[in-house]
Structures are given as C-alpha cells and as structure tokens.
The first five atom37 places (N, CA, C, CB, O) and aatype in JSON, in Angstrom:
{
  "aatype": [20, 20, 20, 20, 20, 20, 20, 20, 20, 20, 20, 20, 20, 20, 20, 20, 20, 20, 20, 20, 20, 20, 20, 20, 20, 20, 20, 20, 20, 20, 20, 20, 20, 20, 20, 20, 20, 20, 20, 20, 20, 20, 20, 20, 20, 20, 20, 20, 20, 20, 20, 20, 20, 20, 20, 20, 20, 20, 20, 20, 20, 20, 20, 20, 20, 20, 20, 20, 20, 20, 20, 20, 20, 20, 20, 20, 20, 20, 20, 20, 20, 20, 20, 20, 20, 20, 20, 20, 20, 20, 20, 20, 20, 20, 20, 20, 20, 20, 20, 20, 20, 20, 20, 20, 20, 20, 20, 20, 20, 20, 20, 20, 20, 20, 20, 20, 20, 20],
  "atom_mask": [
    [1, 1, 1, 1, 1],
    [1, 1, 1, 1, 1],
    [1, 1, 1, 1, 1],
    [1, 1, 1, 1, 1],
    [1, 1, 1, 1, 1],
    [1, 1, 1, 1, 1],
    [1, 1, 1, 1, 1],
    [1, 1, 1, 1, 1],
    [1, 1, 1, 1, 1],
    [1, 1, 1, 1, 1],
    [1, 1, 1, 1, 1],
    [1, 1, 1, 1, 1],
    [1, 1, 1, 1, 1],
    [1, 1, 1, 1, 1],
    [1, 1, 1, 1, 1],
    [1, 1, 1, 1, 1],
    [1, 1, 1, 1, 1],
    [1, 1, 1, 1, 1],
    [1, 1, 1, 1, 1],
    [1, 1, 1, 1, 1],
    [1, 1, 1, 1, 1],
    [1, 1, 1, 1, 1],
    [1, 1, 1, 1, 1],
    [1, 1, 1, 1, 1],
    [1, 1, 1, 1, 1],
    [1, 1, 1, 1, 1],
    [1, 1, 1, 1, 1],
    [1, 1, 1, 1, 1],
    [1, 1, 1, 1, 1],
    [1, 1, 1, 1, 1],
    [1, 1, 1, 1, 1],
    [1, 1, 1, 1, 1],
    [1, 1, 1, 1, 1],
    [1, 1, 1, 1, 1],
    [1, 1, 1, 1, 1],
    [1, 1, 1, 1, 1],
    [1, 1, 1, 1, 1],
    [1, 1, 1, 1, 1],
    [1, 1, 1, 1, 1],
    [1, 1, 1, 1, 1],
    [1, 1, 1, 1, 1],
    [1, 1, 1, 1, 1],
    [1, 1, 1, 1, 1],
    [1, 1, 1, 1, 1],
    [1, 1, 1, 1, 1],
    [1, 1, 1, 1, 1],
    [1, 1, 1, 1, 1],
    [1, 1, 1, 1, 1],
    [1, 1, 1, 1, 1],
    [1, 1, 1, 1, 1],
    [1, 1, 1, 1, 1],
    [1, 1, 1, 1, 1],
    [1, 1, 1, 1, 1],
    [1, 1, 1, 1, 1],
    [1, 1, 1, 1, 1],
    [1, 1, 1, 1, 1],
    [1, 1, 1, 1, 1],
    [1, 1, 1, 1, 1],
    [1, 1, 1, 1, 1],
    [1, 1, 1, 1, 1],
    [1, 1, 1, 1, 1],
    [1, 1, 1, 1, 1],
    [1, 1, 1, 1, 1],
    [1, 1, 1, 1, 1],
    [1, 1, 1, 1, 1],
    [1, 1, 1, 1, 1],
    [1, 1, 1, 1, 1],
    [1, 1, 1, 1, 1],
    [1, 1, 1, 1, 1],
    [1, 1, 1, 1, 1],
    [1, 1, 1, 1, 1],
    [1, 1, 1, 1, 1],
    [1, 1, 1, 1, 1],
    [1, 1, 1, 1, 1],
    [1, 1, 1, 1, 1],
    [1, 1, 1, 1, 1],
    [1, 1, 1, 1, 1],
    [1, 1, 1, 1, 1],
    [1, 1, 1, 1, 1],
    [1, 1, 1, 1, 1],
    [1, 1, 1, 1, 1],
    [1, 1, 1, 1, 1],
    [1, 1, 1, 1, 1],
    [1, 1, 1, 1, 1],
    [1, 1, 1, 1, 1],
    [1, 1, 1, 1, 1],
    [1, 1, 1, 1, 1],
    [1, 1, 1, 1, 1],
    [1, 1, 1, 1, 1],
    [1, 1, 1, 1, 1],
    [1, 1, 1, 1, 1],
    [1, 1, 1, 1, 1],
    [1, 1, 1, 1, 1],
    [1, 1, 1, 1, 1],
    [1, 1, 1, 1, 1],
    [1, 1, 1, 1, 1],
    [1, 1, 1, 1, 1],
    [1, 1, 1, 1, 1],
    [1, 1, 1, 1, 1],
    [1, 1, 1, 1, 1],
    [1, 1, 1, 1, 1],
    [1, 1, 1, 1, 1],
    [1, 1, 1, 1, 1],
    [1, 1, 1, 1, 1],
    [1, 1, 1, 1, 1],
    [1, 1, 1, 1, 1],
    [1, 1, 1, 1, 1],
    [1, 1, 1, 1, 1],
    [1, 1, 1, 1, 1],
    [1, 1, 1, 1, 1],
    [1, 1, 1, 1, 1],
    [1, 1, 1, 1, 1],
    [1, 1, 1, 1, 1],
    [1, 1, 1, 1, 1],
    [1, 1, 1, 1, 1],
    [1, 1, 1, 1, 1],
    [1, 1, 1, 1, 1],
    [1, 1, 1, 1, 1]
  ],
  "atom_positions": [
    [[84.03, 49.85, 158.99], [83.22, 49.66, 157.8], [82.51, 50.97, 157.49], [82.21, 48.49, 157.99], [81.31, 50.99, 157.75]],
    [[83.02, 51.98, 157.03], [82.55, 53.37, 156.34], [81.59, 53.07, 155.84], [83.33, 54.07, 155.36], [80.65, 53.78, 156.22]],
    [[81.18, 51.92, 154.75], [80.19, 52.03, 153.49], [79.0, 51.3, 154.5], [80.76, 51.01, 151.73], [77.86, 51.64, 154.17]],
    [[79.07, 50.37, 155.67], [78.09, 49.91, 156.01], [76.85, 50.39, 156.48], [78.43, 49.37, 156.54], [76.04, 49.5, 156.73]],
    [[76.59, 51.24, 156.62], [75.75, 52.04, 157.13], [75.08, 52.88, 156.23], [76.3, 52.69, 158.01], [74.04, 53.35, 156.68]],
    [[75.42, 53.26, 154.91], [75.3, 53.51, 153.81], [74.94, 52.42, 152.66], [76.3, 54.1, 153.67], [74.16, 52.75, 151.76]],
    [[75.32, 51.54, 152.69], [74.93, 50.34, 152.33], [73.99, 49.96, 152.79], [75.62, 49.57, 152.46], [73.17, 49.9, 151.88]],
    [[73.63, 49.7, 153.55], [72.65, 49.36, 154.58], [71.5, 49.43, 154.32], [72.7, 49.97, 155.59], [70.71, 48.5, 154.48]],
    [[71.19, 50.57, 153.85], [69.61, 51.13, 153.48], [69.71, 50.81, 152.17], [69.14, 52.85, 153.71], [68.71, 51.31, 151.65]],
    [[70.46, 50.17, 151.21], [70.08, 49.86, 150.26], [69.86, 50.95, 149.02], [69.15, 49.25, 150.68], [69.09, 50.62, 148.12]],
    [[70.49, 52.21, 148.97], [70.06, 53.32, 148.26], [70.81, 53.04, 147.32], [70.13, 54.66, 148.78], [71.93, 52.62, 147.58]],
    [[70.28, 53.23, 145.64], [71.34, 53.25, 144.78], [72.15, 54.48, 144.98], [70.89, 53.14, 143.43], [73.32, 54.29, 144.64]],
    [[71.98, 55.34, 145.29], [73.09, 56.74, 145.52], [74.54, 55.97, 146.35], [72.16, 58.31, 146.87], [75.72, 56.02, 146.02]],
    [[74.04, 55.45, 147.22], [75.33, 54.78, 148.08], [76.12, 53.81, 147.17], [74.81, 53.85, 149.47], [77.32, 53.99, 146.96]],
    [[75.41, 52.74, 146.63], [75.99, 51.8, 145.7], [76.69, 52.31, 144.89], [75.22, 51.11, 145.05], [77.92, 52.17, 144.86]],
    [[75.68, 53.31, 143.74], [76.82, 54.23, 142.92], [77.92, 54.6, 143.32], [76.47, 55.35, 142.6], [78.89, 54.26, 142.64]],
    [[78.13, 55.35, 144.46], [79.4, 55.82, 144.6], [80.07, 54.75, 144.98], [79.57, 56.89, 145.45], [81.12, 54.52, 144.39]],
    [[79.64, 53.84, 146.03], [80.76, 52.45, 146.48], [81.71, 52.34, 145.14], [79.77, 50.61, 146.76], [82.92, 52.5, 144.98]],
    [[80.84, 52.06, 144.41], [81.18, 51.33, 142.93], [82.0, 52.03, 142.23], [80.03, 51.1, 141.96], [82.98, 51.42, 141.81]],
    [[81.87, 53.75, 141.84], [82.26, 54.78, 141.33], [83.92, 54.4, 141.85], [81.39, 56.19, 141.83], [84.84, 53.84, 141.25]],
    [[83.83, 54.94, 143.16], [84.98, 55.23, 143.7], [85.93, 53.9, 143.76], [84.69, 55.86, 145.04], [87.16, 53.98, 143.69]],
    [[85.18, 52.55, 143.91], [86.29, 51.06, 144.06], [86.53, 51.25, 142.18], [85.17, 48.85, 144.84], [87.63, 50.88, 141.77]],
    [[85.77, 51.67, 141.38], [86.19, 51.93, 139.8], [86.92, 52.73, 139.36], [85.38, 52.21, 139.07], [87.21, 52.36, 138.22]],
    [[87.53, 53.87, 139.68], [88.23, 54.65, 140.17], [89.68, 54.42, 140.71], [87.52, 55.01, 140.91], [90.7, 54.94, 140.25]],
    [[89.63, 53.8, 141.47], [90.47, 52.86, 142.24], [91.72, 52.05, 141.72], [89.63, 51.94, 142.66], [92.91, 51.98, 142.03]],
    [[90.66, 51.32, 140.56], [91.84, 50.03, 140.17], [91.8, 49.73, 138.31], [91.19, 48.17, 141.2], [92.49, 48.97, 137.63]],
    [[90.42, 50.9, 137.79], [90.11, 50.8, 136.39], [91.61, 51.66, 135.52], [88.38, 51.67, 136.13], [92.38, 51.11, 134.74]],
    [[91.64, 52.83, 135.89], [92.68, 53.47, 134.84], [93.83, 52.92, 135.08], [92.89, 54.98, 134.88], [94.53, 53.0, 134.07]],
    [[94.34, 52.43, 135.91], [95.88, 52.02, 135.99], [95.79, 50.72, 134.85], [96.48, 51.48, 137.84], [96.48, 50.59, 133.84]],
    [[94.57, 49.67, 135.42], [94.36, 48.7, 134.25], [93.72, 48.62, 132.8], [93.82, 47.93, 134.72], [93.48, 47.59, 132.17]],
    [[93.53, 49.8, 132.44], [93.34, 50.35, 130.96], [94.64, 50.35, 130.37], [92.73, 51.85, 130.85], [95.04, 49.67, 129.43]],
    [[95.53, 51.6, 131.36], [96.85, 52.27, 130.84], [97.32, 50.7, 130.66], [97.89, 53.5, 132.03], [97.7, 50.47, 129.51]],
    [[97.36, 49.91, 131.28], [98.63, 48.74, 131.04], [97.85, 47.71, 129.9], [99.13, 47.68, 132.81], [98.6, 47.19, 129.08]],
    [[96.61, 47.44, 129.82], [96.04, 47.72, 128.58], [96.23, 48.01, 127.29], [95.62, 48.28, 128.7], [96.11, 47.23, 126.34]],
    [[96.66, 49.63, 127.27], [96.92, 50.43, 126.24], [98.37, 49.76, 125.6], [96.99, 52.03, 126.79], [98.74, 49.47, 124.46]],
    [[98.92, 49.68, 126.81], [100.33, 49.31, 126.84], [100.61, 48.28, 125.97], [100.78, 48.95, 128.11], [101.17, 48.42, 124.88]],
    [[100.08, 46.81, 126.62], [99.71, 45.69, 125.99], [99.06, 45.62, 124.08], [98.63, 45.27, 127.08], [99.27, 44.68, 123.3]],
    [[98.42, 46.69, 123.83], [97.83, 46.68, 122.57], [98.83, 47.1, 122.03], [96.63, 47.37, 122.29], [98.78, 46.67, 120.88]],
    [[99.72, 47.67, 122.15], [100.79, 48.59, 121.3], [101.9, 47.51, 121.69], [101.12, 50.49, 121.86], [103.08, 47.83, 121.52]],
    [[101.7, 46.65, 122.04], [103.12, 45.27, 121.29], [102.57, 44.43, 121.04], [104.39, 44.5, 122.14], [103.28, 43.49, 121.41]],
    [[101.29, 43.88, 120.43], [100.22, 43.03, 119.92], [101.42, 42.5, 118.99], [98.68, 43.77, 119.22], [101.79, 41.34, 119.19]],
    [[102.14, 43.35, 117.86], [102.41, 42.62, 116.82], [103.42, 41.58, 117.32], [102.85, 43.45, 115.69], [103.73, 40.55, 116.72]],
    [[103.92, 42.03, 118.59], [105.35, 40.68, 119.28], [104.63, 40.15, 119.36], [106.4, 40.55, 120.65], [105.14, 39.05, 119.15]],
    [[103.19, 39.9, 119.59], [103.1, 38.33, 120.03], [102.25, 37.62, 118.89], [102.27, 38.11, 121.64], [101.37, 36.8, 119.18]],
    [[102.5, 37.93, 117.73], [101.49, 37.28, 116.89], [101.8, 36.33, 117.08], [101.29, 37.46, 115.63], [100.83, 35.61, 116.83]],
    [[102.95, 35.49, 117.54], [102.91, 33.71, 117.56], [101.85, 33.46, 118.53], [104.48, 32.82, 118.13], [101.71, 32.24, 118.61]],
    [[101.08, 34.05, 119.28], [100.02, 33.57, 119.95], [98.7, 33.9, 119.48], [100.12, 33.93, 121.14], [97.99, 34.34, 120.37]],
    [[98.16, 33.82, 118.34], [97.28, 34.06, 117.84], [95.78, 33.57, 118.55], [97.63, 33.66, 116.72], [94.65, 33.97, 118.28]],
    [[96.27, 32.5, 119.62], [95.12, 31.61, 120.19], [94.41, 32.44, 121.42], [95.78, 30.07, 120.79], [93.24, 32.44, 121.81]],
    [[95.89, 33.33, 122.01], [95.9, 33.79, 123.08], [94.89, 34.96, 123.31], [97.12, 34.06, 123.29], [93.82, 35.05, 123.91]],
    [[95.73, 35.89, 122.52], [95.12, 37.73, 121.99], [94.1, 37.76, 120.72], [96.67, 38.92, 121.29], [94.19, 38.34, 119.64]],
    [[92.98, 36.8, 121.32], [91.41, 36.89, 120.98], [90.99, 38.46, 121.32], [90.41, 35.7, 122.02], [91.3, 39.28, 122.18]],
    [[89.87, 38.4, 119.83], [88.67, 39.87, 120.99], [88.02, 39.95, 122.01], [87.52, 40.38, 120.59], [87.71, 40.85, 122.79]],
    [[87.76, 38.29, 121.89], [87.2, 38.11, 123.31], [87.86, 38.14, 124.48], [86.67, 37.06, 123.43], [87.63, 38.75, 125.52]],
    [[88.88, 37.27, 124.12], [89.91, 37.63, 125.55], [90.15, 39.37, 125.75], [91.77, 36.82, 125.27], [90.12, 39.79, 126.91]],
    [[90.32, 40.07, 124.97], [90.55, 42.09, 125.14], [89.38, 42.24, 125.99], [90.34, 43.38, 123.39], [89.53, 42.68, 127.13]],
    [[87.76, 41.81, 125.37], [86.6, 42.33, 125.77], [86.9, 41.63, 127.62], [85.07, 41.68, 124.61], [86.41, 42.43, 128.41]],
    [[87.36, 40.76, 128.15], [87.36, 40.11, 129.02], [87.96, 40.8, 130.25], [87.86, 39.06, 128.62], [87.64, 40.9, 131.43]],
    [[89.26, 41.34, 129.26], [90.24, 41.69, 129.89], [89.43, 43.48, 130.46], [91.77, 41.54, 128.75], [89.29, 43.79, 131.65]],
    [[89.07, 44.29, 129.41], [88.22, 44.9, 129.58], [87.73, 45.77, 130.38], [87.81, 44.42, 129.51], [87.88, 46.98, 130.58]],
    [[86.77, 44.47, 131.02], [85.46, 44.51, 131.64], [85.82, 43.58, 132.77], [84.17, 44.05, 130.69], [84.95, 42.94, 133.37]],
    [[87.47, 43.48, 133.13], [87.58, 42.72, 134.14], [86.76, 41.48, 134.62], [87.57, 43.47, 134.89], [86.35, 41.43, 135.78]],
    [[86.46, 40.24, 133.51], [86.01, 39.29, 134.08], [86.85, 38.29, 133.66], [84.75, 39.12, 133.9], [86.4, 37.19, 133.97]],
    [[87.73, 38.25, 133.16], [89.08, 36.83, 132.78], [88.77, 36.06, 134.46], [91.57, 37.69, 132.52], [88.7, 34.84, 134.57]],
    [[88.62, 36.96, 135.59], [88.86, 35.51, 136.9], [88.18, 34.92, 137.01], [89.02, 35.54, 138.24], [88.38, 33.97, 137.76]],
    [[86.7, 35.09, 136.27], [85.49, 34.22, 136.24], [85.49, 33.21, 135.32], [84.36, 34.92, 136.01], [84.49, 32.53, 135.05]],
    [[86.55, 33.07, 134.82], [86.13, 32.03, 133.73], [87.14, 30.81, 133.86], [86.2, 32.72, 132.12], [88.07, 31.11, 134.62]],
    [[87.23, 29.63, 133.38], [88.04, 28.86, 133.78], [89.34, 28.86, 133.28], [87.58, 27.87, 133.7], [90.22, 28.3, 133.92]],
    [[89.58, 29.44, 132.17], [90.78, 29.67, 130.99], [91.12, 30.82, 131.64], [90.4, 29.87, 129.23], [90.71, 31.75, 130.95]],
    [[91.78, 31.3, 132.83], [92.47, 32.34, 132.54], [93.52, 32.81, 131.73], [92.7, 32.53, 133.26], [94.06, 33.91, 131.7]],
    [[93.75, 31.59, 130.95], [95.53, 31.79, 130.82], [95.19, 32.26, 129.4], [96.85, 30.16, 130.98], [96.18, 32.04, 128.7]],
    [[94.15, 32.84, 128.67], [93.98, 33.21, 127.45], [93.83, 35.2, 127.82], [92.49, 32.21, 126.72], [93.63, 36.11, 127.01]],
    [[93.93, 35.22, 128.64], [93.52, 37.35, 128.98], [95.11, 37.54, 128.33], [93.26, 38.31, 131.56], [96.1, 36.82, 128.14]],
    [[94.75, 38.82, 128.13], [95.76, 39.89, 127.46], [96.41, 40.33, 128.87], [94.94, 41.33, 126.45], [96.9, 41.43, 128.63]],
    [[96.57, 40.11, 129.85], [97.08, 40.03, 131.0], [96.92, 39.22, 131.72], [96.96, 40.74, 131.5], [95.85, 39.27, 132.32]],
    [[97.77, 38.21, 132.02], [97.32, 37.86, 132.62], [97.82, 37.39, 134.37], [96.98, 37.29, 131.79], [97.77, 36.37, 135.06]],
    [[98.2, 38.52, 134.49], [98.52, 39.26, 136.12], [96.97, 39.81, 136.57], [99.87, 40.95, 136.04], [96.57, 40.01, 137.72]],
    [[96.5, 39.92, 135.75], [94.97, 40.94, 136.4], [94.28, 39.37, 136.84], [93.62, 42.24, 134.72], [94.28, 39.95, 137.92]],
    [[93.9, 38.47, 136.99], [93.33, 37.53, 137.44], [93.1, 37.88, 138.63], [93.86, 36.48, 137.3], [91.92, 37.72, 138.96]],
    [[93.96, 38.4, 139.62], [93.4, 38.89, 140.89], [92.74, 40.32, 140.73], [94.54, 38.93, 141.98], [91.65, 40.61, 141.23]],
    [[93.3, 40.95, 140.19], [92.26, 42.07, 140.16], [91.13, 42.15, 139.31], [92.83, 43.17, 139.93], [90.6, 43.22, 139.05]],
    [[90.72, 40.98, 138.82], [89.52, 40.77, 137.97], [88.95, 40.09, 139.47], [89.68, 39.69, 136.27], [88.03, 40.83, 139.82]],
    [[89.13, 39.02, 140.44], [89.07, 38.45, 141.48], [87.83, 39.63, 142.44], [90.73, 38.21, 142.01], [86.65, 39.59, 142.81]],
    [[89.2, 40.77, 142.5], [88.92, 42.08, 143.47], [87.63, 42.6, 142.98], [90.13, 43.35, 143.38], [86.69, 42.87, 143.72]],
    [[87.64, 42.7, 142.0], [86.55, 43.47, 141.1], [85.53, 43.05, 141.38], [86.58, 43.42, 139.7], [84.69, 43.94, 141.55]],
    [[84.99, 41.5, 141.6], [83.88, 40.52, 142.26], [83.67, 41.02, 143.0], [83.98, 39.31, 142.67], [82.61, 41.64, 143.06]],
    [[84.62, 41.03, 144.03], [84.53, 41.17, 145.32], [83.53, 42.32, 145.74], [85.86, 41.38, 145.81], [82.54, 42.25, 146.47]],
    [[84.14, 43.52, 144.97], [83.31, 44.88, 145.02], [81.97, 44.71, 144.36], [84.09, 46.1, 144.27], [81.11, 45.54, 144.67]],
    [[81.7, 43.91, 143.65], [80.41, 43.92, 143.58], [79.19, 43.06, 144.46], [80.37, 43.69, 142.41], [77.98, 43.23, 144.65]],
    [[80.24, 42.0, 144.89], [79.23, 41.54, 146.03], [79.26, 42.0, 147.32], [79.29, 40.26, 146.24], [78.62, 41.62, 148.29]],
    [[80.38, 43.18, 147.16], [80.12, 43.88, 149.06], [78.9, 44.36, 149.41], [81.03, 45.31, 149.54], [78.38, 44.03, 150.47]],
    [[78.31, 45.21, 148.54], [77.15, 45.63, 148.81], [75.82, 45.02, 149.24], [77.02, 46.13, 148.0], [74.9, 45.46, 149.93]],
    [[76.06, 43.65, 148.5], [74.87, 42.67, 148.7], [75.28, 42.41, 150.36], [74.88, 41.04, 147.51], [74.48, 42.71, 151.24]],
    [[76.53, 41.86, 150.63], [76.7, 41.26, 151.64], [76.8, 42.11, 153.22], [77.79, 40.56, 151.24], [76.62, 41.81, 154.4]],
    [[77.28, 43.67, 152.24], [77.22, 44.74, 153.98], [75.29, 44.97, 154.01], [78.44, 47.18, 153.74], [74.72, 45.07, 155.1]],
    [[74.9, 44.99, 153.37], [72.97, 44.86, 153.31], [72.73, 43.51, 154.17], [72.12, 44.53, 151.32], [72.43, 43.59, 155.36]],
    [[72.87, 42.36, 153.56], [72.72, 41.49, 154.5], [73.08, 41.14, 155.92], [72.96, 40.86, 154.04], [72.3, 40.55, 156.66]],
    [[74.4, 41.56, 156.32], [75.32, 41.5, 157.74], [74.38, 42.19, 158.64], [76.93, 42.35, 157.72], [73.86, 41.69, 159.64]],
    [[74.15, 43.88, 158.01], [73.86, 45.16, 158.53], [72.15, 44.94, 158.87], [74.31, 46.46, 157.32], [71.42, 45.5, 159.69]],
    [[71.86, 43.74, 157.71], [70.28, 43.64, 158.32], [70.08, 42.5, 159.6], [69.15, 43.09, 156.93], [69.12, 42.62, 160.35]],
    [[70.83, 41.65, 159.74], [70.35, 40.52, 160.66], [71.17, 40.66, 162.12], [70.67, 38.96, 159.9], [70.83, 40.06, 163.14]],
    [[72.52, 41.73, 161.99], [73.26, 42.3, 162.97], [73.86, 40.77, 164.15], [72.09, 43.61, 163.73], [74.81, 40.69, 164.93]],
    [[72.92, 39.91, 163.83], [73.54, 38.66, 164.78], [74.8, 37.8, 164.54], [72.57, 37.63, 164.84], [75.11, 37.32, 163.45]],
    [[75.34, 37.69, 165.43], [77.0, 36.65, 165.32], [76.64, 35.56, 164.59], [77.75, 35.91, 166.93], [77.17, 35.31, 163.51]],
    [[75.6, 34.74, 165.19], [75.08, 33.73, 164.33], [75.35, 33.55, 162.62], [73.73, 33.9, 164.56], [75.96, 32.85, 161.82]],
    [[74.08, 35.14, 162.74], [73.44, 35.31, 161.26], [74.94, 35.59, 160.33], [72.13, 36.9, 161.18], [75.07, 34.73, 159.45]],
    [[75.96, 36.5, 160.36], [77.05, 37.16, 160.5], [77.92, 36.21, 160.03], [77.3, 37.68, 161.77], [78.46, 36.23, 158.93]],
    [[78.13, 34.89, 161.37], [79.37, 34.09, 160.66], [78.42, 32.84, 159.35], [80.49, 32.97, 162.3], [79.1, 32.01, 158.75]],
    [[76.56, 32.94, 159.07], [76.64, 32.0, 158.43], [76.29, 32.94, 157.02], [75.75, 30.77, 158.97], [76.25, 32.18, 156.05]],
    [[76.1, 33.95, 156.74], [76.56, 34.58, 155.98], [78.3, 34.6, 155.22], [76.14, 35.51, 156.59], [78.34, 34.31, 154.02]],
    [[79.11, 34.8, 155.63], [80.43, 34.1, 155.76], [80.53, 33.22, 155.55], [80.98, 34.02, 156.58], [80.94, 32.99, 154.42]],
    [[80.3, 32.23, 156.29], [80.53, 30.74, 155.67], [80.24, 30.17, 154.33], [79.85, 29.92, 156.36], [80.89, 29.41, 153.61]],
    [[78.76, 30.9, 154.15], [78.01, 30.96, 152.49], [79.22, 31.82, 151.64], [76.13, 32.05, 152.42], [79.57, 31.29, 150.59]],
    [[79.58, 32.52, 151.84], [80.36, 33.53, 151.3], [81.76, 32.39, 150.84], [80.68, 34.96, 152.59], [82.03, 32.14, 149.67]],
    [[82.45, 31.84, 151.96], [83.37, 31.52, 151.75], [82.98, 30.23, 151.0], [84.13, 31.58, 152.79], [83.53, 30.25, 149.9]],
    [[82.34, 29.28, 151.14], [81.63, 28.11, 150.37], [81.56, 28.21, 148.9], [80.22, 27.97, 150.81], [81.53, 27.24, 148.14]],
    [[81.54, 29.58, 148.52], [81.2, 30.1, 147.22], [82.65, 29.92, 146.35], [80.63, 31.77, 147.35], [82.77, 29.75, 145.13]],
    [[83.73, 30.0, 147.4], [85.03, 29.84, 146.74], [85.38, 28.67, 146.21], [85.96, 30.11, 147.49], [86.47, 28.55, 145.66]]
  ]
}
C-alpha cells in the first residue's frame, strides 16, 4: 500500500495527487472513446431516449454506475469504470481510517461496512 502512509495523515497534497494520478490513469482513454462515440451520434438517432445530455454529462464525469439506469450512458461498457472511479474516491477515506485504528478487529469491520455498502 504506497499511498497508505501518505494518506494517512490526511494531507490534501497526498489526496491531490492519489486522485491526479488514478485521473490520469483511466480519464483520457475514456474521453478519446467518448470523442469517438460523439462522431457517430447521427447512427444512432433511432435512440433518441438513449443519447440524452444528461446521459453525455454522466458519461463525462464518470457517474452512469451510480445510478440505477445504466443502460441509458453513451457507453455503456464504462459502468465498471465509472464503478472504479468510486472506488478511488473512497480509498482515501478508507486508507485514513484502516491506517488510523491499525487493529484486525477495527480493519476487518471497516471492510465489512465497506462491503455492506455493495
């Protein structure tokens, strides 16, 4: 766990970069296919229900996996990496919490809350 210890103390400098770099990561590849997607909009006008602004803004800002309709995103293969994207934002909360109570106990019921959430 590289970031835990850095995480840990809670500094936005650490967070920033966590974040920077997991954005970095998995944002431009899912723009470019994005880009991709906007430039054959007109094939799919029979789905007019589908390729909303809102669904683009969704698609985006990577939150289509939060919502219950996935099946309306302008991709909709990114559902897991809208998923992933969560994920990275609650690591930080959760390597802060692990890193503060350090106990097996504390550790697996952290986890359990974690997984409960699914």
């Amino acid at each position: 766990m590289s970031y835990g210890p850095r995480l840990s103390r809670g500094s936005f400098t650490a967070i920033g970069q966590f974040m920077i770099s997991r954005a970095f990561r998995i944002l431009p590849m899912h723009w470019a296919v994005l880009v991709v997607i906007v430039g054959m909009v007109p094939s799919y006008a029979r789905f007019p229900n589908v390729l909303t602004p809102k669904a683009f803004l969704e698609s985006v800002l990577l939150t289509q996996g939060l919502l219950p309709d996935a099946t309306r995103a302008w991709n909709r293969a990114t559902w897991s990496i809208s998923d992933e994207w969560v994920a990275y934002m609650l690591f930080p909360l959760l390597a802060r919490l692990i890193w503060t109570f350090r106990s097996t106990r504390a550790c697996l019921l952290i986890a359990a809350a974690a997984l409960l959430t699914l």
